[in-house]
C-alpha positions in Angstrom: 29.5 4.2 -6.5 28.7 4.9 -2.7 25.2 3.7 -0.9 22.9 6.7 -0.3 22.9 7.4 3.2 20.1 8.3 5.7 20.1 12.3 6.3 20.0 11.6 10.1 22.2 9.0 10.9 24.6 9.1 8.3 24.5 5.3 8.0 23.6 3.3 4.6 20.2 3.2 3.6 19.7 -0.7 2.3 17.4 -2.2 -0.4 15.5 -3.6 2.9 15.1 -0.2 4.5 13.4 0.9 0.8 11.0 -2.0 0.4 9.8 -1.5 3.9 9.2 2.3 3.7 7.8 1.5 -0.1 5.6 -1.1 1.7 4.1 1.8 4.5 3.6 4.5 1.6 1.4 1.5 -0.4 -0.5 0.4 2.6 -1.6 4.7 3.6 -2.4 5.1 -0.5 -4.9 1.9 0.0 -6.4 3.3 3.2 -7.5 6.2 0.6 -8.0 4.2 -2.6 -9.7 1.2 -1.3 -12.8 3.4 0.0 -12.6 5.2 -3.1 -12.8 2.5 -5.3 -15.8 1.4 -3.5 -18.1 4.5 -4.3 -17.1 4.4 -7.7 -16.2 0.9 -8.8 -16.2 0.9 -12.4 -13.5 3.7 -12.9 -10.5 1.5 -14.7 -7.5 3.4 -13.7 -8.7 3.4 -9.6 -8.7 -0.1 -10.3 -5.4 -0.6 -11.6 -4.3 1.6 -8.9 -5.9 -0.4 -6.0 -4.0 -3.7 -8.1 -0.6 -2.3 -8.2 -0.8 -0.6 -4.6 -1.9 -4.5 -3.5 0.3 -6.5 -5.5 3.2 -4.0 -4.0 2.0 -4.4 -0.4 1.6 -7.7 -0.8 5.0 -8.6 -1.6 6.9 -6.5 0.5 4.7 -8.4 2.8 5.8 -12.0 1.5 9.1 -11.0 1.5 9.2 -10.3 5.6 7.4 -13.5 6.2 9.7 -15.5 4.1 13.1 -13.3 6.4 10.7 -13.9 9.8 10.6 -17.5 8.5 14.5 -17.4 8.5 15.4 -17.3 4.6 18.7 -15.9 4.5 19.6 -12.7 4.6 22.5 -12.8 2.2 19.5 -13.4 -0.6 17.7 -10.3 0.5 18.8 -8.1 -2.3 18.0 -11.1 -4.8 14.8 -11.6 -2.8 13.3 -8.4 -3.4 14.0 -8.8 -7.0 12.6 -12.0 -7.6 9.2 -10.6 -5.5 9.3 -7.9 -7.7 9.3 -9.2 -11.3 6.6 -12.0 -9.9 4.4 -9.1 -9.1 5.1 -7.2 -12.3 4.4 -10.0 -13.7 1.1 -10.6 -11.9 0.2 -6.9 -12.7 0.4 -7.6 -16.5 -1.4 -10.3 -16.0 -4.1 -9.1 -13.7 -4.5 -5.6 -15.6 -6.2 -6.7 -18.5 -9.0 -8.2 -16.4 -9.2 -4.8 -14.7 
C-alpha cells in the first residue's frame, strides 16, 4: 500500500508530518476552548474537550522534546504510538474526574 502523498510536492507525507499538523490544529482549538471553558466552567463535555485537546498537544509536544533531545529517529513511528496510548490512557483516567 503506497504512503499518501502531499498535494504539492508530491513527496510522502510521514507519521511525523501528521502529529505535528494534529499538534497546530489542537493548540488553535484551545485558543478557542480554553476561554470558553472559563465563562462557563461546569459544562462537562467543554471539559472533556479542553482534556483531550491538552493531553493531545501535550504529547505531540513530549514527543519533539524527546527527538530535540536526540531519541532516535528510527523509533519515531513506535514513538508516537507509545505517546498515544499513554495519553488515551490518561484521558480515561482523567475523564471521569471531569
Amino acid at each position: 500500500m503506497a504512503r499518501p502523498s502531499l498535494p504539492a510536492s508530491g513527496k510522502p507525507a510521514y507519521l511525523g508530518m501528521w502529529t505535528w499538523l494534529v499538534q497546530r490544529l489542537a493548540s488553535l482549538a484551545l485558543l478557542v476552548l480554553l476561554p470558553w471553558h472559563w465563562l462557563n466552567p461546569y459544562l462537562r463535555p467543554v471539559r472533556i474537550a479542553v482534556l483531550a485537546l491538552v493531553l493531545l498537544h501535550a504529547m505531540a509536544g513530549i514527543r519533539v522534546m524527546l527527538l530535540d533531545l536526540g531519541f532516535g529517529e528510527r523509533w519515531q513511528r513506535g514513538l508516537v504510538w507509545l505517546l498515544a496510548a499513554l495519553g488515551a490512557g490518561l484521558f480515561f483516567f482523567f475523564v471521569q474526574f471531569a
